[in-house]
Each structure stands twice: as C-alpha cells, then as structure tokens.
VEXDREN-2710 file (C-alpha; in Angstrom, 1 decimal):
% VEXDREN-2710
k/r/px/py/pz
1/UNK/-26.3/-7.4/20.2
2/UNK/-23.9/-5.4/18.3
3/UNK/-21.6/-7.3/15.8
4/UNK/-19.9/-4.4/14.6
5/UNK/-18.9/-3.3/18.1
6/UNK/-17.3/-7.4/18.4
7/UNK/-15.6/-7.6/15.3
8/UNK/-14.0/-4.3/16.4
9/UNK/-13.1/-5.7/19.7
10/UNK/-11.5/-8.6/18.0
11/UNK/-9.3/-6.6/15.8
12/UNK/-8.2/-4.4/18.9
13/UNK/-7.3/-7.2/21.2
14/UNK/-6.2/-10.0/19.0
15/UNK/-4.8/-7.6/16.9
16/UNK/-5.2/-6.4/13.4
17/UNK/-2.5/-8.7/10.9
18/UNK/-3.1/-6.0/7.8
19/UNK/-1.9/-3.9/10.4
20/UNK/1.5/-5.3/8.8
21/UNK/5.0/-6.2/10.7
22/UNK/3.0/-9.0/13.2
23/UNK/3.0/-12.5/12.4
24/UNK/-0.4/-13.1/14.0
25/UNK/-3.9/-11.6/14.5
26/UNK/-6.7/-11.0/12.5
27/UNK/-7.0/-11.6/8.6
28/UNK/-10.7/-11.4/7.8
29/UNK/-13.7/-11.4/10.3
30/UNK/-17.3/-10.8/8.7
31/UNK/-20.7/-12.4/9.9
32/UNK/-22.3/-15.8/9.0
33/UNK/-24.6/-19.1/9.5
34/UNK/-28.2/-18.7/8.8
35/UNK/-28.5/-16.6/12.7
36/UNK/-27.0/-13.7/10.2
37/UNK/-29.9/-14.5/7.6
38/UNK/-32.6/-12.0/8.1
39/UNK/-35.1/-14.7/7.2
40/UNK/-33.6/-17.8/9.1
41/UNK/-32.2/-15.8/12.8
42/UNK/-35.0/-18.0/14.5
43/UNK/-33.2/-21.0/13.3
44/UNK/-29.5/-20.3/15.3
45/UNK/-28.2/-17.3/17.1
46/UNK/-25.9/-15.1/14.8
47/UNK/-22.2/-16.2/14.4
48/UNK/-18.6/-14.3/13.6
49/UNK/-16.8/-15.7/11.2
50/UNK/-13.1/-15.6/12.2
51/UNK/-10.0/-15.9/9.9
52/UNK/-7.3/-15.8/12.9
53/UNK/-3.5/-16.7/12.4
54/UNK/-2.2/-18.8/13.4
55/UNK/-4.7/-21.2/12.0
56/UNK/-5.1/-23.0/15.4
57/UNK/-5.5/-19.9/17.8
58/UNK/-2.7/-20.1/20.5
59/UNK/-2.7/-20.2/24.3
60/UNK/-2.9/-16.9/24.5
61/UNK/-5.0/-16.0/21.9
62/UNK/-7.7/-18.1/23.3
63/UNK/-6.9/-16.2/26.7
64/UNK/-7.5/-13.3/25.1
65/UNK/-10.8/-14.6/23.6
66/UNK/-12.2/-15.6/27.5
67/UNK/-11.3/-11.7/28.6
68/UNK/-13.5/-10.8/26.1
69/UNK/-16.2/-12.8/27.3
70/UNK/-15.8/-16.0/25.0
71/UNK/-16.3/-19.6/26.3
72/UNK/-15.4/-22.4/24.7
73/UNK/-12.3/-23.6/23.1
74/UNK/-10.4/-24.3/19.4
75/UNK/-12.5/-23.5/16.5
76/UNK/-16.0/-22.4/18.8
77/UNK/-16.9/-20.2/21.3
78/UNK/-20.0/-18.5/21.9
79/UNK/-20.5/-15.3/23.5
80/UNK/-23.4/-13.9/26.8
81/UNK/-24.1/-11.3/24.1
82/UNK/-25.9/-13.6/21.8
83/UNK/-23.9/-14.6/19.0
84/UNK/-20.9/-17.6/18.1
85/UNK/-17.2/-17.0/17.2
86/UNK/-16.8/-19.7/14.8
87/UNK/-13.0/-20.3/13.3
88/UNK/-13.3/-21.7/10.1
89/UNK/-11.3/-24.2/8.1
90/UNK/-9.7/-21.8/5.4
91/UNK/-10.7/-24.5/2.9
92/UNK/-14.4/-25.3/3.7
93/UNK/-16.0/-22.6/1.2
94/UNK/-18.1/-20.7/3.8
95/UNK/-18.2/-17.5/2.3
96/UNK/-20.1/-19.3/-0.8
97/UNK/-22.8/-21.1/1.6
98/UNK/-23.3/-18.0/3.3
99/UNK/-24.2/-16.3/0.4
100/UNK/-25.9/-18.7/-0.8
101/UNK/-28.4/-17.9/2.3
102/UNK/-29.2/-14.8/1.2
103/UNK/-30.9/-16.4/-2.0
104/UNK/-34.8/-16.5/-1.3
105/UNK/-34.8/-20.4/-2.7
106/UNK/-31.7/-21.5/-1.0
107/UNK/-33.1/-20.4/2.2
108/UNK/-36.4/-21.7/1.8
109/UNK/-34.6/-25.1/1.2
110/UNK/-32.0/-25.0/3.9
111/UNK/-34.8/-24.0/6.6
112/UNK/-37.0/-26.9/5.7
113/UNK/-33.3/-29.2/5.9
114/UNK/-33.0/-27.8/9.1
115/UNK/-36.0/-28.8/11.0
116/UNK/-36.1/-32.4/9.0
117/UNK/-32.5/-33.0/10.3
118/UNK/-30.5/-30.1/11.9
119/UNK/-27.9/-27.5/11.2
120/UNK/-25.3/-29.9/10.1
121/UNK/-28.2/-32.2/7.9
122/UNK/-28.7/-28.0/6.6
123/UNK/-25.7/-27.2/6.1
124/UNK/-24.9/-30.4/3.9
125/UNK/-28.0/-29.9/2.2
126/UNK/-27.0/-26.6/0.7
127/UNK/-23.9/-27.4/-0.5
128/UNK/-25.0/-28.1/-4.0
129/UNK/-27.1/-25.1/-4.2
130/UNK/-24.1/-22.7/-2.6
131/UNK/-21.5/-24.2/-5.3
132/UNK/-24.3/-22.9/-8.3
133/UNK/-25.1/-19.8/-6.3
134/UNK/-21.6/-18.9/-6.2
135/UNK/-21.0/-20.6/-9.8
136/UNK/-23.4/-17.9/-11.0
137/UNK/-22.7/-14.7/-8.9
138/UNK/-19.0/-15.8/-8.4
139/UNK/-17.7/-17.8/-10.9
140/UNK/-14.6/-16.1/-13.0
141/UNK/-15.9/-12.8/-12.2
142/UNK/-12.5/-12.1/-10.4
143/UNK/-10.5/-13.6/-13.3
144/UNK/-11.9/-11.5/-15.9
145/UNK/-11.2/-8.7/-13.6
146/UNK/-7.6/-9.5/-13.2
147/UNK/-7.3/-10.1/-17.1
148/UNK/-8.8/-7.0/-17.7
149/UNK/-6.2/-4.7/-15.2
150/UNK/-3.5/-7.1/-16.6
151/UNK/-4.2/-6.7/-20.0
152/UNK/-1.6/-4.1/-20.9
153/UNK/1.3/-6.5/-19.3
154/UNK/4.1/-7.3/-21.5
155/UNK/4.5/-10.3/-20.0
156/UNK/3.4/-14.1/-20.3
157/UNK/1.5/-13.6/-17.3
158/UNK/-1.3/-16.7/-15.8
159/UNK/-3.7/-17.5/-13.1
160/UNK/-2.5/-20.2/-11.5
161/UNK/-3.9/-22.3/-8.0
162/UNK/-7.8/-23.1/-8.1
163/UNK/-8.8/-20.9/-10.7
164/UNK/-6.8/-22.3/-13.3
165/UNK/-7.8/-26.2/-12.3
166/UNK/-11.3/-24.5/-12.8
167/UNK/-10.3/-22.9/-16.4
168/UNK/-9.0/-26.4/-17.0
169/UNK/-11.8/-28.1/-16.0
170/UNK/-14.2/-25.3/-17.9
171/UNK/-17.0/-25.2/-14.6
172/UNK/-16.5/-24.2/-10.9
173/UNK/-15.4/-26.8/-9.0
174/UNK/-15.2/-25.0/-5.7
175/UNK/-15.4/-21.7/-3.9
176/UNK/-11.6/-19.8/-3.6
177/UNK/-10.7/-17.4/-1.0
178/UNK/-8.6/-15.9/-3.6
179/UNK/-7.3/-15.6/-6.8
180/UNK/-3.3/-16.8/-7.6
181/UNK/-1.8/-15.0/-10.4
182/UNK/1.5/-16.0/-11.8
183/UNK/3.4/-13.1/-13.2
184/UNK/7.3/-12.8/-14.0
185/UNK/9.5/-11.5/-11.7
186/UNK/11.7/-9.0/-14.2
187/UNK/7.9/-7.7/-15.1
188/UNK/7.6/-5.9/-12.0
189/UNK/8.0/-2.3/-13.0
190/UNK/4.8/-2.7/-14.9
191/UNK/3.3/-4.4/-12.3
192/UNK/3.8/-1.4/-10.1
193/UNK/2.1/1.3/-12.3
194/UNK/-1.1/-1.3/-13.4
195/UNK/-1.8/-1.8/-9.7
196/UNK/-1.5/2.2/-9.2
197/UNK/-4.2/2.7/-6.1
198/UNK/-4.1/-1.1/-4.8
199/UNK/-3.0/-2.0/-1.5
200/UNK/0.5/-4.3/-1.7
201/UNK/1.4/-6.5/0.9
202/UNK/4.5/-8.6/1.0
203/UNK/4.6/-11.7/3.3
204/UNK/7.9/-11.6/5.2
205/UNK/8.8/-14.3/7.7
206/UNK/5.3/-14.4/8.3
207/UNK/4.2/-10.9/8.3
208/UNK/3.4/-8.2/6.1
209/UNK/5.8/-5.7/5.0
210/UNK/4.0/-3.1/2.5
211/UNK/5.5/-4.1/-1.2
212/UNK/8.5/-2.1/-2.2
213/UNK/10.0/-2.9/-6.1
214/UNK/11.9/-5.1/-7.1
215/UNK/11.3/-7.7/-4.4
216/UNK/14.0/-10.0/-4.8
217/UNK/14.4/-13.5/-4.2
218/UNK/13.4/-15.3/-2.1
219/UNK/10.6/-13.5/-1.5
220/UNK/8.0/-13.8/-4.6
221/UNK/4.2/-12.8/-3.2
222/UNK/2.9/-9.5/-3.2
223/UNK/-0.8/-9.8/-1.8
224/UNK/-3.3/-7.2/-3.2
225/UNK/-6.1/-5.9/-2.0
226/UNK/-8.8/-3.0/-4.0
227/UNK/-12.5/-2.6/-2.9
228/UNK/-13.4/-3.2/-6.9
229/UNK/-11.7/-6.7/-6.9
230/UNK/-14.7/-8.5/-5.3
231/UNK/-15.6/-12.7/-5.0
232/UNK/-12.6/-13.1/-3.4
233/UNK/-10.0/-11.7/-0.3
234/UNK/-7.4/-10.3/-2.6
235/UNK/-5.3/-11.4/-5.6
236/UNK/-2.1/-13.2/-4.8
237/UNK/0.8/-12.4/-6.7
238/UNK/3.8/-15.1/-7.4
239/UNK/6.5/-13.8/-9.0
240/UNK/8.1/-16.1/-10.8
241/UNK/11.1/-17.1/-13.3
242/UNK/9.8/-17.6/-16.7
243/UNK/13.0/-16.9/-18.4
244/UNK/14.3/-18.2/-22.0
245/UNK/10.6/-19.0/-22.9
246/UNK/10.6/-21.6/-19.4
247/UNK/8.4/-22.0/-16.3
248/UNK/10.6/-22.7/-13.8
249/UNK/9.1/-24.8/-10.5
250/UNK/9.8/-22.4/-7.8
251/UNK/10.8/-24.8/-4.9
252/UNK/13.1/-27.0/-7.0
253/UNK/15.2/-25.7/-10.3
254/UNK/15.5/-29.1/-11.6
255/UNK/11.8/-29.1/-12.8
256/UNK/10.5/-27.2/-15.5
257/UNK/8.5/-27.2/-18.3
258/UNK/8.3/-24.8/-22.1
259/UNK/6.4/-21.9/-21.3
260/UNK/4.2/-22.8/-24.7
261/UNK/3.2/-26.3/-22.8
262/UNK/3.3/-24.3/-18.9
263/UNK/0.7/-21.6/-20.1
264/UNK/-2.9/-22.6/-21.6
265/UNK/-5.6/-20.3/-22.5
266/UNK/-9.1/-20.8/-22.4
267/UNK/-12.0/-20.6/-25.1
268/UNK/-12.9/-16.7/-23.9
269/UNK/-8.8/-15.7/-23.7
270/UNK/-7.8/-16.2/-20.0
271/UNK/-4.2/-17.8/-19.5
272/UNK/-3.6/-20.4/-17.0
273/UNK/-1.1/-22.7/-15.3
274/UNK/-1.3/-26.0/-16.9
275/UNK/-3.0/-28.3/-14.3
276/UNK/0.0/-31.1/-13.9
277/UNK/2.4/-28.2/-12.6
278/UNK/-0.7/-26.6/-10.3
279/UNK/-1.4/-29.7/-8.7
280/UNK/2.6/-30.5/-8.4
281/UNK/2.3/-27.3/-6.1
282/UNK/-0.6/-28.4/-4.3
283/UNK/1.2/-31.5/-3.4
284/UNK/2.7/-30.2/-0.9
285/UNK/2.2/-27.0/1.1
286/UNK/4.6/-25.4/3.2
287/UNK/5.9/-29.0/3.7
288/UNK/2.9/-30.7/4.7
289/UNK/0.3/-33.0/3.3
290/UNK/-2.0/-32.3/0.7
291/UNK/-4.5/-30.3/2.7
292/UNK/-8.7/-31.2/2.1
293/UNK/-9.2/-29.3/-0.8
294/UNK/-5.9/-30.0/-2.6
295/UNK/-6.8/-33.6/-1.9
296/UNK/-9.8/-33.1/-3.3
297/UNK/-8.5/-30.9/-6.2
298/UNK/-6.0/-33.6/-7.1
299/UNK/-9.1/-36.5/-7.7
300/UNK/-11.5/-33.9/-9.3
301/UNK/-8.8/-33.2/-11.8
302/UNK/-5.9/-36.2/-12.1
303/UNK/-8.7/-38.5/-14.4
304/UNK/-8.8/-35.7/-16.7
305/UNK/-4.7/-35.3/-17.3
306/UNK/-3.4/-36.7/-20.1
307/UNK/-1.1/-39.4/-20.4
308/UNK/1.6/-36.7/-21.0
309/UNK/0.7/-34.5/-18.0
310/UNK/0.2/-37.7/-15.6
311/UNK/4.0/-38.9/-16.9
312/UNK/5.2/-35.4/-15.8
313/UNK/3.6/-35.0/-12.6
314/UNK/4.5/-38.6/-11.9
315/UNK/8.3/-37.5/-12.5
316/UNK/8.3/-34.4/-10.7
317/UNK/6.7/-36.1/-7.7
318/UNK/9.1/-38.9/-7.2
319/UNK/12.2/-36.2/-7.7
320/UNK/10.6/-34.5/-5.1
321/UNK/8.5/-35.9/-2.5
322/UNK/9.1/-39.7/-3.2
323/UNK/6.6/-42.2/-1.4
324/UNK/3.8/-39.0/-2.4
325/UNK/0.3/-41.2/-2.2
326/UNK/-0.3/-39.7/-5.5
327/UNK/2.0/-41.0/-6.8
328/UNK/0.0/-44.6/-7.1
329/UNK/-3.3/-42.6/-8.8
330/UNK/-1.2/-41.8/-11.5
331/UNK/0.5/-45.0/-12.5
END
C-alpha cells in the first residue's frame, strides 16, 4: 500500500488545479480517518482525503477514477490496494478531527466510541475534543501570522470570513480551511513587496492565473500560499474598496458602512470585519443558499448582534436577496 504513489496518481490523471490555467482537478489531497492513525489502522483501512473541483466530481472524472482502479461512486470509493478515496464536504472540518487523532487522549476516546457504536457514533464522539484540539494547536495561530507579515501595511487592512466571526465571538467556533483577509485594492504595491517569496494565485473564470499587479476589477482575490503559513490551505486575499474612510459591499454599491464601524479590533490588536457585514456575505454564495456552515455561522452569531448590527443586516438583506429566511431571525 503506497499512498504517496496514489496521491501522485491522482494529481497526474485528474489533473493538478495549482497547476494554474484549468478550471478543474486537484486542490488538496492528504491522508485521513483513523486507518491513517498509527494507533487506530486496526479500526478502518486508511483513506485519501480528496479536495476535487468541481465539488461534485464529473462524469468523467469519476471515469477517470474507475481506470485507476476506484469503485464506487460520488463522494466514496475504495480502492483493491487497501485504502478509501473519500471527497469531503469543504465545510465539515476534517482536517481538525484528523488531527485531533493523532492526540494520545482523543484516540483512546474515539477507539472505545468506535467499538460501543461505530465509525460514525466515533466520529460524532470526537467532535468536541477535535474543536479544543484544534482550538489549542490551531486557534488564531494563522491570524497572528498574517498580522505580523501585514504589520508594515499602510492600509486599514482586516480578516474578514470565519476568523473574524471567531474574533467577534472571542473563542473558536469552528475549524477554517483558510484565512480571508480584506485588504484595499489601491494598497497593492505593498502588498506585492510584503508577500516577497509567497506563491500568488489569481482565480480567473475559474482557474488560476499567477497574480500580476494591479489586478483590476472585477477581479479582487489573490490566493497565497507559503510553507510557514500553517493551520490553514492558504490566505485568501479580497481586495477591496475602502475609499473616503468607507467599506464598500463588493457585490452591491448601494451598501456600505464607515470604515470606523466596518473595522473592529480585538483585545490583543487583530482587525476584523464587523460580523453584520461577514454574515451579509455569507448570505449568499456564489448565488446560492447559505451553505451548512454559513447556516450555522449565522445562529452561532445573529443572538450576539446588536440591535444596530441586526437593523443593518436586516436592511442589506431585504435590498438584496428579499424573502432571505434570515431575514425572520432578525426581526
């Protein structure tokens, strides 16, 4: 059995998408479940761990997947070699529960869950020791990170997405694949000589294009990746208009808010988005439905808005996606 040699395999024939100009493939493959655990692979065979874009693996992707040996279909396969491909939901956190594993209590726990009830009476088990595992080794470790390369920045720059719901909240809520970054667009020629040595991606149409200043509208992400930058995949850039002292909502010019009220800091210094404006983003992805964890973002946090912030969101929500089901929480 030789994971290397099939996480190889799956970059070479579904294609590598950091291999830039492809709009599938690839994004992240590593191992997991407890099979990868040295002291729980009696429990379940080894599995893959498969970040694959599209999110739901095409026709021929899934062809592509049986050549290699695969059976099985959607999100599972297993392979004769020994081991599961498992496609994961991009939200579900499974990095944290993985390494959760590796911590000598968590396993001891989860392998006793396992023979009482299962992998998936397991796997539900360790969720609240994977959240303080990661809370503890994880945390804002990649925040501070990004404050300190971002310090010299003459520029009200933020975190914005997950991390700043979790700076507003002042714990961990959840696990994040990575961490969002607000920073202005005219700022970029600083940007470019602070991240000096990082890999810069642009998404174009759905594919990478390697970052080239100034990126100009309507383009605004620049994805980047450095082997010190660790807890998360990369650190996701969005330029954005915070012109005559105003955050401007990217995705409709009517809404905006004082860039005094926009950007909070924390007690130890780190700027963030304020949460009525993250979760008005998180309302609506790429013009769909709240997706699981913004749902679940959206009830951790909407209690904790004040009557101000819930008046806001409520506003911005019925100028731009009336009949939201949010809209009735925050009445």
């Amino acid at each position: 059995m030789d994971l290397d040699a099939a996480i190889h395999d799956l970059r070479t024939h579904l294609g590598d998408f950091l291999d830039r100009k492809r709009p599938d493939g690839v994004f992240h493959v590593q191992p997991g479940g407890p099979g990868s655990v040295p002291t729980l692979t009696d429990l379940e065979p080894p599995e893959l761990h498969l970040d694959l874009l599209p999110e739901t693996p095409t026709d021929d992707q899934q062809a592509t997947l049986r050549r290699l040996g695969y059976s099985g279909s959607g999100h599972h396969w297993t392979h004769p070699g020994g081991w599961r491909l498992i496609l994961p939901d991009h939200g579900s956190g499974w990095r944290a529960e993985q390494a959760a594993l590796h911590d000598p209590g968590a396993a001891h726990t989860y392998r006793a869950a396992y023979h009482e009830g299962g992998r998936a009476h397991a796997d539900a088990t360790l969720h609240p020791a994977a959240l303080s595992h990661h809370a503890r080794t994880v945390g804002l470790t990649p925040a501070r990170h990004v404050a300190r390369l971002l310090a010299p920045l003459d520029a009200p720059w933020m975190i914005a997405a997950g991390y700043a719901l979790d700076l507003h909240l002042g714990h961990t809520a959840r696990p994040h694949d990575d961490l969002d970054v607000i920073v202005p667009r005219d700022a970029q020629p600083q940007l470019t000589d602070l991240l000096r040595g990082w890999r810069l991606d642009t998404p174009v149409d759905g594919a990478y294009q390697p970052y080239a200043a100034p990126l100009d509208l309507p383009h605004h992400q620049i994805h980047a990746r450095h082997p010190d930058l660790s807890g998360v995949l990369m650190l996701d850039i969005l330029l954005t208009d915070l012109s005559s002292g105003t955050w401007h909502y990217r995705r409709d010019p009517r809404i905006t808010l004082p860039l005094d009220h926009a950007r909070k800091v924390s007690p130890e210094g780190l700027p963030y988005l304020t949460p009525e404006a993250v979760l008005l983003f998180k309302a609506s992805t790429a013009g769909r439905d709240p997706r699981g964890k913004d749902e679940a973002d959206f009830q951790r946090v909407q209690p904790t808005l004040t009557v101000e912030a819930r008046a806001w969101l409520r506003g911005a929500l019925t100028l731009t996606s009336p009949g939201h089901p949010w809209l009735t929480s925050l009445e």
